[in-house]
DSSP file (Angstrom, degrees, kcal/mol; ACC not computed):
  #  RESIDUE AA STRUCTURE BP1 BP2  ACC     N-H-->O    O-->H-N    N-H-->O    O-->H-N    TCO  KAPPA ALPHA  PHI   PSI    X-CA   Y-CA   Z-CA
    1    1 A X              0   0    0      0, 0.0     3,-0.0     0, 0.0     5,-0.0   0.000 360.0 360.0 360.0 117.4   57.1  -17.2   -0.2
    2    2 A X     >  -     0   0    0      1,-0.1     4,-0.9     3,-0.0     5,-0.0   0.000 360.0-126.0 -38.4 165.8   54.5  -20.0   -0.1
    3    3 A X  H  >>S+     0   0    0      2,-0.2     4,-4.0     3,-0.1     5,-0.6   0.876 116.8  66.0 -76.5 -51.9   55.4  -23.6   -0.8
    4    4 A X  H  45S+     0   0    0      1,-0.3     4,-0.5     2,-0.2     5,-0.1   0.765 109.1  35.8 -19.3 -66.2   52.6  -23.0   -3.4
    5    5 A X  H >>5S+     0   0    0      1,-0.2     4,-1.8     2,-0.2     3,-0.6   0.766 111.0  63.0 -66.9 -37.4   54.9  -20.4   -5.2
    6    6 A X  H 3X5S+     0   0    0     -4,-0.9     4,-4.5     1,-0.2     5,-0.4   0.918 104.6  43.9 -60.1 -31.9   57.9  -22.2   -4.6
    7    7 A X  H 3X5S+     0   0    0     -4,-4.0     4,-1.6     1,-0.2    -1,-0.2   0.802 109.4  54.3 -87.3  -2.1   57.0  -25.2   -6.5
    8    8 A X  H <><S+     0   0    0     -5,-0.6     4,-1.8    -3,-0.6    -1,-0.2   0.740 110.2  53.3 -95.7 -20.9   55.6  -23.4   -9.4
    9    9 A X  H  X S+     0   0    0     -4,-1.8     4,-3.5     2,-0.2    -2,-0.2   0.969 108.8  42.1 -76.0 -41.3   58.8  -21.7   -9.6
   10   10 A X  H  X S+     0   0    0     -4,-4.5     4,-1.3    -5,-0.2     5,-0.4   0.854 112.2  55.6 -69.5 -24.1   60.8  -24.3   -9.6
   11   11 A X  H >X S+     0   0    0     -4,-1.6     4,-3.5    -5,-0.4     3,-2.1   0.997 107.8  51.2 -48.3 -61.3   58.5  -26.1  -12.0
   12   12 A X  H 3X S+     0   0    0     -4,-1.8     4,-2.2     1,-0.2    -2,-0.2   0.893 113.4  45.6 -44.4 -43.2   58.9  -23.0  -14.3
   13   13 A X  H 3X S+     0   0    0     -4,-3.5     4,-2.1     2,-0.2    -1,-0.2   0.704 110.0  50.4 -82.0   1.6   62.8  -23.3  -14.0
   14   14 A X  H <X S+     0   0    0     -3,-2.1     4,-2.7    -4,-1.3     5,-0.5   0.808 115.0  45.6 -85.4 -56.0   63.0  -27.1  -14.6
   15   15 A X  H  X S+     0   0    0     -4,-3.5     4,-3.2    -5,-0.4     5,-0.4   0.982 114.1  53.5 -57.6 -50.2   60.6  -26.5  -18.0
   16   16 A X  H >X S+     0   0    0     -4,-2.2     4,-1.8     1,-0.3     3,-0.8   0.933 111.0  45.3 -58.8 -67.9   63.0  -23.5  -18.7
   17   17 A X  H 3X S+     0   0    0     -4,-2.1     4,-3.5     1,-0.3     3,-0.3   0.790 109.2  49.6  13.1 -91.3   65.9  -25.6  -18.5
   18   18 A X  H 3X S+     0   0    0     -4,-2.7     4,-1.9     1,-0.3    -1,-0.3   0.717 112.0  51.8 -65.1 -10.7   64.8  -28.3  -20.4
   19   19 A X  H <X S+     0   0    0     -4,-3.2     4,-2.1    -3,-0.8    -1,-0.3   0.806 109.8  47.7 -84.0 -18.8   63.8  -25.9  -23.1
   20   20 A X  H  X S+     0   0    0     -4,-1.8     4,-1.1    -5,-0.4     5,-0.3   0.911 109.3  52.1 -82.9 -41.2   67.1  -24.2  -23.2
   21   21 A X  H  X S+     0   0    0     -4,-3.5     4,-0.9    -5,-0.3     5,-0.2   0.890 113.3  49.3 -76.8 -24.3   68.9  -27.6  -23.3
   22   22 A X  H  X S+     0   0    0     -4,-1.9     4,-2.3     2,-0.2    -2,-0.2   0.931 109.1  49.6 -25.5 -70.7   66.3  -28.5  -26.5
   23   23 A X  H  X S+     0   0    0     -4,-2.1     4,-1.1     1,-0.2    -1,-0.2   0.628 111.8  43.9 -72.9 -14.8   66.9  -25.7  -28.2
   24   24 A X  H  X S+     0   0    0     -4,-1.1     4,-1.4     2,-0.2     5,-0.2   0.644 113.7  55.1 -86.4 -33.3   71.0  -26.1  -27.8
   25   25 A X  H  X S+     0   0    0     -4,-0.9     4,-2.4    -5,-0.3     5,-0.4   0.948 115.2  42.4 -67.5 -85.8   70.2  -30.1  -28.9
   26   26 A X  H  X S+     0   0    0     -4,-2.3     4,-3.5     2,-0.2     3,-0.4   0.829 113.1  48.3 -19.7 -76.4   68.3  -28.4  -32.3
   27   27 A X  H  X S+     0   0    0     -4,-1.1     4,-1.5     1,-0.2    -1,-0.2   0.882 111.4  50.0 -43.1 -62.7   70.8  -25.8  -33.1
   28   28 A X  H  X S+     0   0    0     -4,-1.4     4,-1.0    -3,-0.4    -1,-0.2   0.762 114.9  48.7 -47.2 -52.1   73.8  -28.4  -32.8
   29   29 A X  H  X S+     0   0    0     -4,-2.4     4,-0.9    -3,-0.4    -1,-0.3   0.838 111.1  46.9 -33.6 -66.5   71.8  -30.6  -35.1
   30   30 A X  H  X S+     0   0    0     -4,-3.5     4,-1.3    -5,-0.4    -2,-0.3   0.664 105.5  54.8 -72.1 -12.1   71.2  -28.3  -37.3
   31   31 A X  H  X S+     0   0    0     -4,-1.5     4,-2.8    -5,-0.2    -1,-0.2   0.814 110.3  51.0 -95.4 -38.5   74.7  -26.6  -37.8
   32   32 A X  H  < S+     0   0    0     -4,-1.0    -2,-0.1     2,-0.2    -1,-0.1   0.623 104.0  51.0-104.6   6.7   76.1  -29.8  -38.6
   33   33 A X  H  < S+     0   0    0     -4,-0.9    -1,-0.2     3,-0.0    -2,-0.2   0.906 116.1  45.3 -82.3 -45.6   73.6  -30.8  -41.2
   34   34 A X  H  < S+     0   0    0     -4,-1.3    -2,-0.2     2,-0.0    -3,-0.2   0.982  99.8  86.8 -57.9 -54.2   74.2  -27.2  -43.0
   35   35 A X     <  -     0   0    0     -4,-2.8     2,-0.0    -5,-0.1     0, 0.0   0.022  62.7-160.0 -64.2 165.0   78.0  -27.5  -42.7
   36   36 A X    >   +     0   0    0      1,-0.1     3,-0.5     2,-0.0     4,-0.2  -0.528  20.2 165.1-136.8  72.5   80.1  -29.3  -45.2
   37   37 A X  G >  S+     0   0    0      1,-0.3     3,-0.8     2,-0.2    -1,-0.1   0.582  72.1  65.2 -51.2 -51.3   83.3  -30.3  -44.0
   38   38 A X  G 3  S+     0   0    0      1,-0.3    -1,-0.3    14,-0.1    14,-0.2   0.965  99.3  58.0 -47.5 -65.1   84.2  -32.8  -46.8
   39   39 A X  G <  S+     0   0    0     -3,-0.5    -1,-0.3    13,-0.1    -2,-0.2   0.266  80.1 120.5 -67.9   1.7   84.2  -29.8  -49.0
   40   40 A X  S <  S-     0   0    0     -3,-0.8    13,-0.1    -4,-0.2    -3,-0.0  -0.276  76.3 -75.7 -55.5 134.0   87.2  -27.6  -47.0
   41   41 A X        -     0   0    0      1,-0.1     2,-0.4     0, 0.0    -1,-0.2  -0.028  44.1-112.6 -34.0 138.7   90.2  -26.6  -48.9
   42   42 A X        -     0   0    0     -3,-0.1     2,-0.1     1,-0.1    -1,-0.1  -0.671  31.8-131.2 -69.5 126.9   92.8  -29.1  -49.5
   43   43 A X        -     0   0    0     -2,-0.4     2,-1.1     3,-0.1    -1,-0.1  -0.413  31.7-112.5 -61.8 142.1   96.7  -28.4  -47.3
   44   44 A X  S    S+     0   0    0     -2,-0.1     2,-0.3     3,-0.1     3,-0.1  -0.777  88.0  53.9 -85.5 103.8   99.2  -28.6  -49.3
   45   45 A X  S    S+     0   0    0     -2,-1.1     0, 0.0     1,-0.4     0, 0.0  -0.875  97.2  30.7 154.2-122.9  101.5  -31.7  -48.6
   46   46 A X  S    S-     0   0    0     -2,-0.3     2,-0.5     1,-0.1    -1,-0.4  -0.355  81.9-114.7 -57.9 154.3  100.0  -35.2  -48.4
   47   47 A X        -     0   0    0     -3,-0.1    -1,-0.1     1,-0.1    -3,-0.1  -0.907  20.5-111.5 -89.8 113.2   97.0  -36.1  -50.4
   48   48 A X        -     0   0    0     -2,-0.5     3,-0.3     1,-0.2    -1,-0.1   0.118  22.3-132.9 -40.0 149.5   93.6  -37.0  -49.2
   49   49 A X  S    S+     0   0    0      1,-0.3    -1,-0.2     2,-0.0     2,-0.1   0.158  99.8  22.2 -92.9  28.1   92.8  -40.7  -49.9
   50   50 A X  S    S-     0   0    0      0, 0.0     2,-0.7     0, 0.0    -1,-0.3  -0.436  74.6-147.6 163.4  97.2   89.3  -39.5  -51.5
   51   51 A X        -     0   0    0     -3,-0.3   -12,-0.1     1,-0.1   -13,-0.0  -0.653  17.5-173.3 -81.0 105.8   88.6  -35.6  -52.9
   52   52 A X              0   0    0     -2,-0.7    -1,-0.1     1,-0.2   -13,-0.1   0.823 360.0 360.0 -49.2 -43.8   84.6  -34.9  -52.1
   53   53 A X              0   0    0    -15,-0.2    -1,-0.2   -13,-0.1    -2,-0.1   0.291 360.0 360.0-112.5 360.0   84.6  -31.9  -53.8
């Protein structure tokens, strides 16, 4: 293997990387704008000090 090809591979796996950790960044972001947490069923036993829902 050339050095040529070595460094274009490791370029390629550094961009692949960062793109994987991006897209995990995104996702993570995005699940916790859709989720609603507030809104979960109430336990039975103490009472929250403020009902969202």
């Amino acid at each position: 293997m050339t050095a040529t090809t070595q460094k274009r591979l490791a370029i390629a796996g550094a961009i692949a990387a960062l793109a994987i950790f991006a897209g995990a960044n995104v996702h993570l972001i995005t699940v916790s704008f859709n989720s609603h947490p507030e809104c979960a069923p109430i336990s039975t036993g103490r009472a929250p000090a403020q009902d969202m829902c």
